[in-house]
KEMI-661445 format. One record per residue (C-alpha): residue number from 1; residue in one letter; x negated, y, z. Coordinates in Angstrom, 2 decimals, always signed. Layout:
- NUM:A:X:Y:Z
...
END
This chain:
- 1:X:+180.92:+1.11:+135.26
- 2:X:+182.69:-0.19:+131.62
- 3:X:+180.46:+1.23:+129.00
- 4:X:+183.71:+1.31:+126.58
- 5:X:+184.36:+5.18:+127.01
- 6:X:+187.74:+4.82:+126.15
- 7:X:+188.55:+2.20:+128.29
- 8:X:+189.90:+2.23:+132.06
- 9:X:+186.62:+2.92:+134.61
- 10:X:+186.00:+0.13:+136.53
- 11:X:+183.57:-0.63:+139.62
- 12:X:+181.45:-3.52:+139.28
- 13:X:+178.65:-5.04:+141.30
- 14:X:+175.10:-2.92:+140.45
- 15:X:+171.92:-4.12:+141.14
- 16:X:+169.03:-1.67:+141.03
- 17:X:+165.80:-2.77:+139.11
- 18:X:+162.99:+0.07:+139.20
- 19:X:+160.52:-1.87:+137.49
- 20:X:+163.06:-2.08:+134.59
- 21:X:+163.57:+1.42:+135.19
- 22:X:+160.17:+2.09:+134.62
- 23:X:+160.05:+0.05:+131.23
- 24:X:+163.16:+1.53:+129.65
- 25:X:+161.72:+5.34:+130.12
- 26:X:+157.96:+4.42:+129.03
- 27:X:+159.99:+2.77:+125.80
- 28:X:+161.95:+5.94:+125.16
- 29:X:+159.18:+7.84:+125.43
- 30:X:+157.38:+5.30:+122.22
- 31:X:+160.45:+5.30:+120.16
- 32:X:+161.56:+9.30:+120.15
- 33:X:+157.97:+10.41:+120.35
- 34:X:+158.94:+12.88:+123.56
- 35:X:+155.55:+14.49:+125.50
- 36:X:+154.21:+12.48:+128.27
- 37:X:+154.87:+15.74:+130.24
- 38:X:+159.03:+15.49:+129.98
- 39:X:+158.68:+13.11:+133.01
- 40:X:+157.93:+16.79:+134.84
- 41:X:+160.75:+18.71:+133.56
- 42:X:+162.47:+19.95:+136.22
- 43:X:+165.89:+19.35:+133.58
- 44:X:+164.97:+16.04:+132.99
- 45:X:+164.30:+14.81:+136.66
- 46:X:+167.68:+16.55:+137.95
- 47:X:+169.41:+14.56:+134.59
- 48:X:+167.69:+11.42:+136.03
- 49:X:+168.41:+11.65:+139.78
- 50:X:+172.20:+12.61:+138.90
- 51:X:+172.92:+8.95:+136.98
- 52:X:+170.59:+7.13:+139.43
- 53:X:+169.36:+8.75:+143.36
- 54:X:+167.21:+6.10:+144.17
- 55:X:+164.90:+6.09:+140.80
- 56:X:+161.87:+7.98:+142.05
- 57:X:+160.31:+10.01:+139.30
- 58:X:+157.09:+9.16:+137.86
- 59:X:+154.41:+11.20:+136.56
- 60:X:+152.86:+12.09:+133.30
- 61:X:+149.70:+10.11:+134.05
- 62:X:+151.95:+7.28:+135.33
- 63:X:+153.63:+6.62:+132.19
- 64:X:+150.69:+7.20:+130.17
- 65:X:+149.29:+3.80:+132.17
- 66:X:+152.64:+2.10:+131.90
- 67:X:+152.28:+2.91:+127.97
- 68:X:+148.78:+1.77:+127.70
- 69:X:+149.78:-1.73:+129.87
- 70:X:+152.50:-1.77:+126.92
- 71:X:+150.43:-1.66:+123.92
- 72:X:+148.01:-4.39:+125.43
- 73:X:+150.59:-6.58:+125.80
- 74:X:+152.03:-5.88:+122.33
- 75:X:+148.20:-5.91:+121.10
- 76:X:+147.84:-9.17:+122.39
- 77:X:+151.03:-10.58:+120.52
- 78:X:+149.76:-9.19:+117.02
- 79:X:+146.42:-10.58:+117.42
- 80:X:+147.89:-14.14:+118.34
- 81:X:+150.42:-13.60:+115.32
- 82:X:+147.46:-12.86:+112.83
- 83:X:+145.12:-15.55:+114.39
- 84:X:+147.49:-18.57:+114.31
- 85:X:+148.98:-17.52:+110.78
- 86:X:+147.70:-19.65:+108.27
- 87:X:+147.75:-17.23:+105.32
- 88:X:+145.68:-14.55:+104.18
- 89:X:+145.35:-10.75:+105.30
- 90:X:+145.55:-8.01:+102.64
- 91:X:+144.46:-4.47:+104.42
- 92:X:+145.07:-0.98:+103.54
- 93:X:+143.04:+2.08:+104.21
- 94:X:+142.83:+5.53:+104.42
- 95:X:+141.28:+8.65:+105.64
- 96:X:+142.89:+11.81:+106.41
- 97:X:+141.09:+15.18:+108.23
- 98:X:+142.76:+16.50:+110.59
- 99:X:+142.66:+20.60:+109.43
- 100:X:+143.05:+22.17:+112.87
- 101:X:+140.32:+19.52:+114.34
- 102:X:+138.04:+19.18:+111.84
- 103:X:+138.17:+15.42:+112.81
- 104:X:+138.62:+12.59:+110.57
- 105:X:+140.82:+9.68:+111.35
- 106:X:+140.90:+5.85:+109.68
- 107:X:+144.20:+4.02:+109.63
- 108:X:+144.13:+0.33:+108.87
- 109:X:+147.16:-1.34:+108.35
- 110:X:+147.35:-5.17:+107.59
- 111:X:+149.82:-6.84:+105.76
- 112:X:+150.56:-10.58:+105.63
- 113:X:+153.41:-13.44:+105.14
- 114:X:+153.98:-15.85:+107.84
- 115:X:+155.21:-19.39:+106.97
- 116:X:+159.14:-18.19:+106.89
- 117:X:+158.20:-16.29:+103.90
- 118:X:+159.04:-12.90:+105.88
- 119:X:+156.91:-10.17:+104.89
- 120:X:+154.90:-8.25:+107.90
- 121:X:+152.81:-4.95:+108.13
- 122:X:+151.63:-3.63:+111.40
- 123:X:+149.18:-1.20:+111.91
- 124:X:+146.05:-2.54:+113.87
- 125:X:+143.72:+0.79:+113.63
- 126:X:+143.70:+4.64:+114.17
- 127:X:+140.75:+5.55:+114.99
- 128:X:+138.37:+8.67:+114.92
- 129:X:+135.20:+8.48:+112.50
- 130:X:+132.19:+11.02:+113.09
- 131:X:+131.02:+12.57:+110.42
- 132:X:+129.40:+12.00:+108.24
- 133:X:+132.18:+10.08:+106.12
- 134:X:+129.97:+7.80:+103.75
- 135:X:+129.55:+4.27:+102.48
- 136:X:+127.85:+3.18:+105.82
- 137:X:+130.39:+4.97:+108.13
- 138:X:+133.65:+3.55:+106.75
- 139:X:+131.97:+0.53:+106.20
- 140:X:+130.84:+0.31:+109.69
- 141:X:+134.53:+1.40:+111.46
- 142:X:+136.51:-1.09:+108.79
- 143:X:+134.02:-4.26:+109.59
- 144:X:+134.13:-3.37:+113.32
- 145:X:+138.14:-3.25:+113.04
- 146:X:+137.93:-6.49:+111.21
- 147:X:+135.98:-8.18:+114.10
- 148:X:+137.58:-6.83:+116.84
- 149:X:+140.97:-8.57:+115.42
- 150:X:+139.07:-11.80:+114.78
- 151:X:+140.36:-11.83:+110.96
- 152:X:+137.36:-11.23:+109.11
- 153:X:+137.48:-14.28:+107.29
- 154:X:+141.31:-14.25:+106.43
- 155:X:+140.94:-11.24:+104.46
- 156:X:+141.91:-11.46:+101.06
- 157:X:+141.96:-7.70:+99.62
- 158:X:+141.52:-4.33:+100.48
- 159:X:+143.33:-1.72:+98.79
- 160:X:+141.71:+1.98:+98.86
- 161:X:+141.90:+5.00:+97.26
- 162:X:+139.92:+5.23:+93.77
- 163:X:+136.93:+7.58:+94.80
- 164:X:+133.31:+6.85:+94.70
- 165:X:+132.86:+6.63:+98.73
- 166:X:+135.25:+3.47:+98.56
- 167:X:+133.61:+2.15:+95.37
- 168:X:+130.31:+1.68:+97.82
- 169:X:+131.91:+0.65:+100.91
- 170:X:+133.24:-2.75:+98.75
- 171:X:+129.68:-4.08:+98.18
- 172:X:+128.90:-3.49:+101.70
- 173:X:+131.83:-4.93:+103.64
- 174:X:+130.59:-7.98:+101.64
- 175:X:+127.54:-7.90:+102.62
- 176:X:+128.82:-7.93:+106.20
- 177:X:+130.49:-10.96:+106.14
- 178:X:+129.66:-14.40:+105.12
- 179:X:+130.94:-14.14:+100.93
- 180:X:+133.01:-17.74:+101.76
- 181:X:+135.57:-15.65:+104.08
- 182:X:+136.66:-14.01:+101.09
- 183:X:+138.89:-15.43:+97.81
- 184:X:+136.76:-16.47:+95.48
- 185:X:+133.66:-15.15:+97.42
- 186:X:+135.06:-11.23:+97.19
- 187:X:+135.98:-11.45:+93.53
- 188:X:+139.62:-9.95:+94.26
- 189:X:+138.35:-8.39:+97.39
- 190:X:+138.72:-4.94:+96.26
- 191:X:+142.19:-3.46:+95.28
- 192:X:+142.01:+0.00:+93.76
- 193:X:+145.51:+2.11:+94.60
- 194:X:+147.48:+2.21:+91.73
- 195:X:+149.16:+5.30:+92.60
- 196:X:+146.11:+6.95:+93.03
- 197:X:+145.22:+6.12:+89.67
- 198:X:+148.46:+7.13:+88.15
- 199:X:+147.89:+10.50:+89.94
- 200:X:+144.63:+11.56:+88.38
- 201:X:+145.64:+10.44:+85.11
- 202:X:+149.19:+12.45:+85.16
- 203:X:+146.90:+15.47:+86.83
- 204:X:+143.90:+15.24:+83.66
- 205:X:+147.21:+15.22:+81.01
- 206:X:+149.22:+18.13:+82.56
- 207:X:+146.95:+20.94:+82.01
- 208:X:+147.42:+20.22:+78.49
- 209:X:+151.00:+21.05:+78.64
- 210:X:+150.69:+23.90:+81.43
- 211:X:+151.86:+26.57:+79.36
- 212:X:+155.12:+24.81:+78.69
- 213:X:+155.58:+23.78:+82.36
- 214:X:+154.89:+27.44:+84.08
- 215:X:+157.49:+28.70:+81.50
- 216:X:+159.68:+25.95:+82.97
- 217:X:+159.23:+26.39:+86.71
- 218:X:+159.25:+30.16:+86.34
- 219:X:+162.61:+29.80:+84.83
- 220:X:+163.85:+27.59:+87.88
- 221:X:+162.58:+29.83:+90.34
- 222:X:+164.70:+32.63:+88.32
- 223:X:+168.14:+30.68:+88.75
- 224:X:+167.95:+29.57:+91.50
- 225:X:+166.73:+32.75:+93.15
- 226:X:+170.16:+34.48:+94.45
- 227:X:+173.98:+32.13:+94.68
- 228:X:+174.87:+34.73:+91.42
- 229:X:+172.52:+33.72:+89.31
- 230:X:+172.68:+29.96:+90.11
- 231:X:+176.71:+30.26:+89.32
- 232:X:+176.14:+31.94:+86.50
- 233:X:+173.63:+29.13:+85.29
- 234:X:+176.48:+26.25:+86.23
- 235:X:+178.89:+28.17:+84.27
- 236:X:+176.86:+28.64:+80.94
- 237:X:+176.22:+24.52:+81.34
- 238:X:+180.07:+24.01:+82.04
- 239:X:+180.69:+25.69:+78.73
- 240:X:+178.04:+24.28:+76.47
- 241:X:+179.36:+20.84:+77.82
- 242:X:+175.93:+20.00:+79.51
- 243:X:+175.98:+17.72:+81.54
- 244:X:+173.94:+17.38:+84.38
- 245:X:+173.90:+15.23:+87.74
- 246:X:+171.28:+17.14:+89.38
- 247:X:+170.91:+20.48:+91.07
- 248:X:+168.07:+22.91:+90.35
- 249:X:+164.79:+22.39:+91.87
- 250:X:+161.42:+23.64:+91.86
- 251:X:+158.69:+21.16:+91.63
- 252:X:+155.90:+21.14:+94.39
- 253:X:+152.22:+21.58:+92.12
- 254:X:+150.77:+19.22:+94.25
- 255:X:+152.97:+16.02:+93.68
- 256:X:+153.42:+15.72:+89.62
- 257:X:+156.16:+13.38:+90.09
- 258:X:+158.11:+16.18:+91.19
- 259:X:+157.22:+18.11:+87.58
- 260:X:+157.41:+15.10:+85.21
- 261:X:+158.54:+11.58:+84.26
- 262:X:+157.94:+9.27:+81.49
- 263:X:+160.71:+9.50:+79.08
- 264:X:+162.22:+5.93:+78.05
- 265:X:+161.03:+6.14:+74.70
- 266:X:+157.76:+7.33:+75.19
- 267:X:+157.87:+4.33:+78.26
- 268:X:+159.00:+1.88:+75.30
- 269:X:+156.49:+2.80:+73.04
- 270:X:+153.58:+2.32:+75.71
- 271:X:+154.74:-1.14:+76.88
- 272:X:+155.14:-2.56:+72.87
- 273:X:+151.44:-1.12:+72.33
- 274:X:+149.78:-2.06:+75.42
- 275:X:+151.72:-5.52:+75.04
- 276:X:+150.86:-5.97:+71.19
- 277:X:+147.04:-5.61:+72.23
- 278:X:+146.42:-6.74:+75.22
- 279:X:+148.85:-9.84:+76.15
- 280:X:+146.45:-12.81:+74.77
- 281:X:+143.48:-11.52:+76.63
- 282:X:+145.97:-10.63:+79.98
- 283:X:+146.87:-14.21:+79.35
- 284:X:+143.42:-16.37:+79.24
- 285:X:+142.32:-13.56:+82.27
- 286:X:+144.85:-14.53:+84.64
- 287:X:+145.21:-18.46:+83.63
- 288:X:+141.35:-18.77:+84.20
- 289:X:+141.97:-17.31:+87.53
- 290:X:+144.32:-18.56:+88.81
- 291:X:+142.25:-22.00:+88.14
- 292:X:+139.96:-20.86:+90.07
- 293:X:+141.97:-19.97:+92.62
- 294:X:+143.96:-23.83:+92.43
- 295:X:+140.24:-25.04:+93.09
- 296:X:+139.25:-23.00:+95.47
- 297:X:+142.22:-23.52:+97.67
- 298:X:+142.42:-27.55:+96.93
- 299:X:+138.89:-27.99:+98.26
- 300:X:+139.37:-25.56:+101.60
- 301:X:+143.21:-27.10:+102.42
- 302:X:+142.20:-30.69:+101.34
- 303:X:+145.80:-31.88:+103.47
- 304:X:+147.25:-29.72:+101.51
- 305:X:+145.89:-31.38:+98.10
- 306:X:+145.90:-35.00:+99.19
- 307:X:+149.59:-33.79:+99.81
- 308:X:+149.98:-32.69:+96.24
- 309:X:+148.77:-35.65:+94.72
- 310:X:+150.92:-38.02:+96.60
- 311:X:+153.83:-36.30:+94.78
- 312:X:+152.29:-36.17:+91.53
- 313:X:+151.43:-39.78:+92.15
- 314:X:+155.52:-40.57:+93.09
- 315:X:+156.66:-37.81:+90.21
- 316:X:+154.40:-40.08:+87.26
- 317:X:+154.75:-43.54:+88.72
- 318:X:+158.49:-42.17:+88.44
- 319:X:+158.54:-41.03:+84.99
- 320:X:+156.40:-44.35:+83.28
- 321:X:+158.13:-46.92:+82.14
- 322:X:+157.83:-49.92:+84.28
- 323:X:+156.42:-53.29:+82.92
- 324:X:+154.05:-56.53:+84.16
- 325:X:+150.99:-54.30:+84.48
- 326:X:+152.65:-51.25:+86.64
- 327:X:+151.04:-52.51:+89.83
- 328:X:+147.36:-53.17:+88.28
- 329:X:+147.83:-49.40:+87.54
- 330:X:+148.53:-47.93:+90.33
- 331:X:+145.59:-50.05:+91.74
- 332:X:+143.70:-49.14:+89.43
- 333:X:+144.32:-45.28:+90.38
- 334:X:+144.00:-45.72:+93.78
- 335:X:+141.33:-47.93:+94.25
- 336:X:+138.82:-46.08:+91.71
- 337:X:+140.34:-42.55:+92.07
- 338:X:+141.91:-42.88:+88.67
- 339:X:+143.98:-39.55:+88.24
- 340:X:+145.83:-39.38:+85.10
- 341:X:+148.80:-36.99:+86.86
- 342:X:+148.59:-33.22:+86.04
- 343:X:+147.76:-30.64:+88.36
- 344:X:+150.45:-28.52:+89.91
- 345:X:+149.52:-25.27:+88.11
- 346:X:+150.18:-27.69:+84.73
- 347:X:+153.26:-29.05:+85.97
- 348:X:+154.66:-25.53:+87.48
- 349:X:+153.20:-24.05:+84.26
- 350:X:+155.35:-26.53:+82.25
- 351:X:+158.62:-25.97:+83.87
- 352:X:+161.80:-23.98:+82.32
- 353:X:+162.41:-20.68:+83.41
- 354:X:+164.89:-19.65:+85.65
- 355:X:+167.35:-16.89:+84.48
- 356:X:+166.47:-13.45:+86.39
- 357:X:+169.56:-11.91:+88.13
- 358:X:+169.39:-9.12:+89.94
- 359:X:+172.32:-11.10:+92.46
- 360:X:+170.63:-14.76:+92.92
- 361:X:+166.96:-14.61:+91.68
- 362:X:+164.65:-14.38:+94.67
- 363:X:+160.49:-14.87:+94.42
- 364:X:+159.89:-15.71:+97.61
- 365:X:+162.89:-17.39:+98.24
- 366:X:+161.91:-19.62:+95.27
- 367:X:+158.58:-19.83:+96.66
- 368:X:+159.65:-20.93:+100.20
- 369:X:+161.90:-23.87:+98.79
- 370:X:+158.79:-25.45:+96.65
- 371:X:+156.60:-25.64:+99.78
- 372:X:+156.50:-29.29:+99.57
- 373:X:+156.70:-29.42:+95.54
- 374:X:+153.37:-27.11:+95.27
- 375:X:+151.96:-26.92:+97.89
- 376:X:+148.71:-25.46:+97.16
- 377:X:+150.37:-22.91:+94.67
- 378:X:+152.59:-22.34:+97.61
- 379:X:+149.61:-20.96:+100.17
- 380:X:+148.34:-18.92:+96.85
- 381:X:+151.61:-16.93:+96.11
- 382:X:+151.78:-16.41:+100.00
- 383:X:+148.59:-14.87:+99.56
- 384:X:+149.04:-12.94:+96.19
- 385:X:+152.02:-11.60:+96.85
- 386:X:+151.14:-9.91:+100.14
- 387:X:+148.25:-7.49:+98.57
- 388:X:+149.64:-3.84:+98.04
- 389:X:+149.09:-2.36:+95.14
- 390:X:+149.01:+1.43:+96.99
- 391:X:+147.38:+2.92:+100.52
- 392:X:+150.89:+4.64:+100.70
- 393:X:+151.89:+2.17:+103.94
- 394:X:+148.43:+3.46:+105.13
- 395:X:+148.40:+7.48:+104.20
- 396:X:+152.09:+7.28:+105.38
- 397:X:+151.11:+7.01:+109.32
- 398:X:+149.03:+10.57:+108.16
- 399:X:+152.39:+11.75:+107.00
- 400:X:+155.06:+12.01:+109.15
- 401:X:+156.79:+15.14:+108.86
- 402:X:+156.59:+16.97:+112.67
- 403:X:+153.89:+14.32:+113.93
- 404:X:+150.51:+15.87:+115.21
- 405:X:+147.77:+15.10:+117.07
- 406:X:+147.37:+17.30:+119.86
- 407:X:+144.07:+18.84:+121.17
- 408:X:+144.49:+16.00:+124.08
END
């Protein structure tokens, strides 16, 4: 039949594929979320046999093999994906508790750039931990998560929630591992979430102005409590000349971003001050590291650094001025390992800035285009810029709004 609804029906030649069949319905099934048990609706099957007689009907346990077949086929194209990329692996993790269980669950999502510059995150783990949830446990489940992928020793960070059970698992997943599988032997491994920061720090400060904020919500609650009195508070703003783009809302107590935000002065005042006192010790911080990091990389992608120095070699012979020694020189340099070029973090580090516009100024665009100009400082940014500076992509797979896990 036409699939243009609008158009003239026509008859053309059908061929009927049931394994096909089979695929489309068990891919339904992943995308909308339905029960495994629709397949045995009595609605459903007469639905099915009315747009197609000869599909025969499967059954629940059916699909759930067809699914499972499915996800080891898509399992197996992740874990080639993440073995044959050449970058690093940043991973996020969380825990949630399941309240009607009493079970808890780790997620483990990993997060990586492949060589197109094209940003991926795919979640690799959700899995049950017994009890009891310690150092050991976590440390055990994440490690054994780690190995079963084969990436062990292409992770570069771990972000986690800021709590003293995650503060011990660190030292421990290190000790699982050989140290050289890790940036600068586990230095960066651990990422605290900043969010989760930010949200005990907000939650220590707001007590102090809790009198002030009940007085606030209690008033919301009051306005917005019948259509009258919400009129009647649109009206009084109309007349004072108040204007307002948003409607009346009451916060939720347990998310403070829903009670409070930085004002842009107070905002301004924090980023002068923190600036003013901490911008020459920010800067000789993160120049010593990312030293480190040039060596580190240099001496573990040595084609990569051989490549590097052939262009610094073309970029100086370039800039000197040619005269009757030029060719003892560059004998000199490559005979004896003379090296008077810079490195690339000087040379990148001497370089004008490009004007930021929110239209044309892309990161990893610009990153993808040096490749061959740095390209040691190329496989670091791929790196860097990959580690999350939240769980949220983990805790969100905790947090879909309808989604539960079933007794089954």
């Amino acid at each position: 039949m036409n699939p243009n609804p609008n158009a003239s029906p026509s008859v053309t030649t059908y061929s009927f594929d049931l394994e096909l069949g089979r695929k489309k319905l068990a891919q339904m099934i992943i995308l909308h979320e339905y029960p495994l048990s629709m397949v045995e609706h009595s609605g459903f099957i007469d639905y099915s046999n009315t747009l197609c007689p000869m599909f025969k009907m499967l059954s629940r346990n059916t699909i759930r093999s067809d699914i499972l077949k499915m996800y080891k086929v898509e399992k197996e194209k992740c874990s080639q994906n993440l073995e044959k990329n050449r970058s690093r692996i940043a991973i996020t993790t969380d825990m949630w508790t399941a309240n009607h269980q009493k079970r808890g669950y780790m997620t483990v999502t990993a997060h990586f750039i492949d060589d197109s510059w094209k940003l991926h995150s795919r979640i690799i783990s959700f899995k049950y931990v017994p009890c009891p949830h310690d150092a050991v446990t976590l440390t055990d489940t994440l490690s054994s998560c780690l190995s079963e992928w084969n990436i062990e020793d292409k992770i570069s960070t771990v972000t986690v929630d800021n709590c003293t059970t995650n503060d011990a698992m660190i030292p421990l997943l290190k000790e699982k591992f050989n140290s050289n599988c890790f940036i600068l032997k586990g230095k960066l491994l651990h990422m605290c979430c900043c969010a989760h920061i930010l949200n005990l720090i907000v939650k220590d400060g707001l007590p102090v102005i809790g009198d002030s904020i009940d007085k606030i919500r209690d008033s919301v609650a009051y306005w917005s409590g019948t259509p009258k009195r919400y009129e009647k508070f649109e009206d009084t703003a109309r007349s004072l000349e108040v204007t307002c783009t948003t409607k009346l809302s009451v916060d939720c107590q347990r998310r403070w971003n829903s009670t409070t935000k930085l004002s842009v002065d107070c905002q301004r005042r924090w980023n002068s001050t923190y600036l003013m006192l901490n911008i020459a010790l920010l800067y000789n911080r993160v120049r010593k590291l990312c030293y480190e990091l040039l060596e580190e990389y240099s001496f573990k992608f040595p084609n990569l650094r051989e490549r590097s120095q052939q262009m610094d070699s073309v970029s100086a012979s370039s800039q000197t001025q040619i005269d009757d020694l030029s060719n003892f020189d560059t004998y000199v340099r490559v005979a004896y390992g003379v090296e008077n070029v810079k490195s690339e973090l000087e040379l990148y580090l001497e370089e004008k800035l490009i004007p930021r516009t929110d239209e044309f100024f892309d990161i990893c665009n610009y990153w993808k285009v040096t490749g061959l100009k740095y390209p040691v400082l190329n496989m670091i940014a791929k790196d860097i810029f990959v580690v999350p500076i939240s769980t949220i992509a983990s805790e969100s797979t905790f947090s879909t709004v309808c989604r539960h896990v079933g007794s089954h």
